[in-house]
C-alpha positions, 0 to 999 in steps of 0.5 A: 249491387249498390243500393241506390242503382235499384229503382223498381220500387220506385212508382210506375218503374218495371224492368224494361222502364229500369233500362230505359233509364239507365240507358237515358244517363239515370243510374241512381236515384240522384240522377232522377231527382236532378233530372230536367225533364221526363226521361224513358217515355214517363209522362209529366204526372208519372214523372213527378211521382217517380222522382217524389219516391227517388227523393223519399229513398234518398232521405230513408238512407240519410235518416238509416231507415233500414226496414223501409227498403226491407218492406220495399225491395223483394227479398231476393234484393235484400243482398243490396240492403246488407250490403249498405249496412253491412258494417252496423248489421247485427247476426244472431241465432238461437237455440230451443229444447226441442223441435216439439211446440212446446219447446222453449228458447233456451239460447240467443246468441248475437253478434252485435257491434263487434261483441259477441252476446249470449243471452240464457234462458234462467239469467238473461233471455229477457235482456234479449228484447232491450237488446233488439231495440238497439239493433239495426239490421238483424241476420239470420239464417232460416230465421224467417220460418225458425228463429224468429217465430219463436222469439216473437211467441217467447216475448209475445210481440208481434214483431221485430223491432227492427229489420230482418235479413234472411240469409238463407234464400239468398244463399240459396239464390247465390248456389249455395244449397243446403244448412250453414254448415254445409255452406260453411264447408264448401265456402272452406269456413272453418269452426275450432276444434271444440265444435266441429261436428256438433248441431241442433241434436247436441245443442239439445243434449248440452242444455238438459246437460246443463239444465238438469245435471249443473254441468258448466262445461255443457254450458259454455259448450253451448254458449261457444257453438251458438255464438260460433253460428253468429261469427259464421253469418257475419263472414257468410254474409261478406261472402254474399256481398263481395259475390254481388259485386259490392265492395265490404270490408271482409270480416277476418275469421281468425279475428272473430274467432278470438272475440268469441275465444276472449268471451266464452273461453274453452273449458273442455268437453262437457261431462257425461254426467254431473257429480252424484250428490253425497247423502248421509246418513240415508241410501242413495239410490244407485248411481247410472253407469256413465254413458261413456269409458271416458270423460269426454262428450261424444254423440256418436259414442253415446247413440252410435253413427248419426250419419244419414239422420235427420235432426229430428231423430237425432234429438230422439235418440239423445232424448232417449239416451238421457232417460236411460242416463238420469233413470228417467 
């Protein structure tokens, strides 16, 4: 699926005007404009648009403008455009507080030029919007209903600065139903050991963890499995790629697992609760009992089996967990 074999965004070209060219020698763009005469039944007029456009996308892909193909092909073709610039595309996901409104970015992680980013509500979430300017192409999966909304409303901007591929229809299209982990799962991707498991519930209770209690290793936690979505779409999207026929240099997963290793390392699991403070010489209130026997972050330990619920309402009984924790 090479970029420049698509010409029905070209003017005056349908499908059975596609194959006529094709049949008619014409496979790219190139060939319409070194074209000598009208081919495919085109009248002069017709034609000359026709080749105008074909010269247009020729220079879109000599200056790498990257959004002028995403506003024109449909987004079912959007796979020809990753493809093309599959090497400097950008894959990022976020994290919130909550599914409410008025929940909050809290996280942006983003696998950018090779390097895994983090950008955290409280230090450097505002670095995010610089960082856009920069990109190129920009992944996502569902970001088109989640992630991006909610990083125009955080940055009040009315747009990206910069071209958006989602994913996840394309998956869908390609037969891989479902979330990224699902994906992940039957494509036999593979996270490290410290994140197995963990979704948006958790990523909820790891940043009030944080936030709230100054736990550290909630934090990086936090960190590693949000930049573990990103080295997941960049693999998912060579995956989609090389299923279209288009040759990428695939990314090698133990490879972006030490990037993100190198940059977050693993500190443990978080803790349960954070240290209570020492007050002298006045009572302290009493302190909760921790949520679990050991030192260990497990959500099925803290609210029980989770299997068959929705994120929704796994976010409920972790809210509800932590009020109980913190005597809120």
């Amino acid at each position: 699926m090479v970029l420049q074999h698509y010409m029905r965004h070209l003017p005056h070209v349908t499908a059975p005007k596609e194959k006529a060219l094709r049949f008619e020698g014409c496979l790219c763009w190139t060939d319409l404009v070194n074209a000598t005469q009208p081919c495919a039944g085109f009248d002069f007029f017709a034609w000359d648009e026709v080749r105008r456009a074909a010269e247009e996308s020729l220079q879109a892909v000599a200056r790498d403008d990257v959004a002028y193909f995403i506003s024109r092909l449909p987004p079912l073709e959007h796979v020809r455009v990753l493809a093309h610039w599959f090497d400097s595309a950008s894959y990022f996901d976020i994290e919130t507080s909550g599914l409410e409104a008025d929940s909050i970015v809290t996280l942006a992680c983003c696998f950018h030029e090779n390097r895994p980013l983090r950008f955290l509500a409280g230090e450097n979430l505002d670095d995010f919007l610089d960082l856009l300017e920069s990109v190129k192409l920009l992944v996502s999966f569902n970001g088109a209903s989640f992630d991006v909304p909610r990083i125009l409303d955080r940055f009040h901007i009315s747009e990206l600065p910069c071209a958006h591929v989602d994913l996840r229809w394309l998956c869908h299209h390609a037969g891989w139903r479902g979330g990224l982990k699902k994906i992940e799962r039957e494509l036999g991707l593979h996270r490290p050991p410290d994140l197995a498991g963990l979704g948006g519930a958790e990523a909820v209770w790891l940043w009030q963890a944080w936030s709230q209690n100054g736990d550290e290793r909630a934090k990086r936690t936090l960190e590693r499995y949000c930049s573990a979505d990103t080295a997941m779409l960049k693999m998912l999207a060579g995956k989609l790629c090389a299923l279209s026929g288009t040759s990428v240099t695939l990314p090698n997963e133990g490879e972006l697992w030490s990037l993100i290793h190198a940059s977050f390392p693993d500190l443990g699991r978080p803790l349960t609760e954070s240290p209570s403070p020492v007050v002298e010489p006045a009572p302290r209130k009493p302190v909760p009992e921790p949520m679990v026997t050991a030192d260990l972050f497990s959500i099925a330990e803290m609210v029980g089996s989770t299997v068959g619920l929705t994120r929704a309402e796994k976010q409920a009984r972790l809210r509800e967990r932590w009020r109980k924790h913190t005597g809120g």
